[in-house]
VEXDREN-2710 file (C-alpha; in Angstrom, 1 decimal):
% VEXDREN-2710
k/r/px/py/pz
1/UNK/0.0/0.0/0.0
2/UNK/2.8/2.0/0.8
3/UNK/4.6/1.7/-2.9
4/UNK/1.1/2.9/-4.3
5/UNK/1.3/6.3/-2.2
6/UNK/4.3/6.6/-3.2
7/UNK/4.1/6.2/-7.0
8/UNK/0.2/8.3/-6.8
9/UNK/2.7/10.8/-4.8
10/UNK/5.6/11.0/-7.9
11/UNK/2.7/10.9/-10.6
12/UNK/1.2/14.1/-8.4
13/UNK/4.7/16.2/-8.3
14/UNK/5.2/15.2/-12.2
15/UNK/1.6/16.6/-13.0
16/UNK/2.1/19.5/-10.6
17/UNK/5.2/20.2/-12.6
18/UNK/3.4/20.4/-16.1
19/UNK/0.5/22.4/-14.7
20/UNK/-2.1/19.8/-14.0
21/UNK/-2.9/21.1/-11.1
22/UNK/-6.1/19.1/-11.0
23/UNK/-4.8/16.0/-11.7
24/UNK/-2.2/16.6/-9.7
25/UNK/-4.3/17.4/-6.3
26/UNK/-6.3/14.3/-7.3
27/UNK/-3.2/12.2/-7.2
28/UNK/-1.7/14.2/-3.9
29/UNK/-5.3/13.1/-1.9
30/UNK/-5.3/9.8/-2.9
31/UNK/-1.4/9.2/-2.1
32/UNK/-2.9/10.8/0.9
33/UNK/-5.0/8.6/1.8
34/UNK/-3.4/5.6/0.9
35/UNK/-0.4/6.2/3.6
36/UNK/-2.8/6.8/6.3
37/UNK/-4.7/3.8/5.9
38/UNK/-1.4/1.8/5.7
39/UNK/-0.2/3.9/8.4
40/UNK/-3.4/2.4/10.3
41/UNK/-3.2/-1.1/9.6
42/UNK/0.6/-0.8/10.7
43/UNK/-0.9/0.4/13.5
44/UNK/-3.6/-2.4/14.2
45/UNK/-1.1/-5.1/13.6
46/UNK/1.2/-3.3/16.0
47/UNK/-1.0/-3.4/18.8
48/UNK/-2.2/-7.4/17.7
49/UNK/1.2/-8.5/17.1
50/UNK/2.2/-7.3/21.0
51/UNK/-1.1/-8.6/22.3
52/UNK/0.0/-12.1/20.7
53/UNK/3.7/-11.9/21.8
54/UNK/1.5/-11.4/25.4
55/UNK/-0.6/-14.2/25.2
56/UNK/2.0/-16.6/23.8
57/UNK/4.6/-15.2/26.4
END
């Protein structure tokens, strides 16, 4: 999920760069919101993965 923000990200600064500025915010929100909802699953697993190491420990 991460390597999608990333390349929506690039494909926003290159369209920024040749003055599609529309395209370019619509690839910037959804870069947007694709690192925040891996940033939240890193987070879930985070929080699972110590609970297991609890339980199994």
């Amino acid at each position: 999920m991460l390597k999608w923000a990333l390349i929506f990200f690039i494909i926003s600064v290159v369209a920024g760069f040749f003055g599609f500025s529309r395209a370019s915010a619509g690839a910037a929100t959804i870069a947007k919101w694709l690192f925040f909802a891996a940033l939240a699953l890193f987070a879930i697993f985070l929080v699972l993965g110590l609970l297991a190491g609890e339980v199994l420990f």
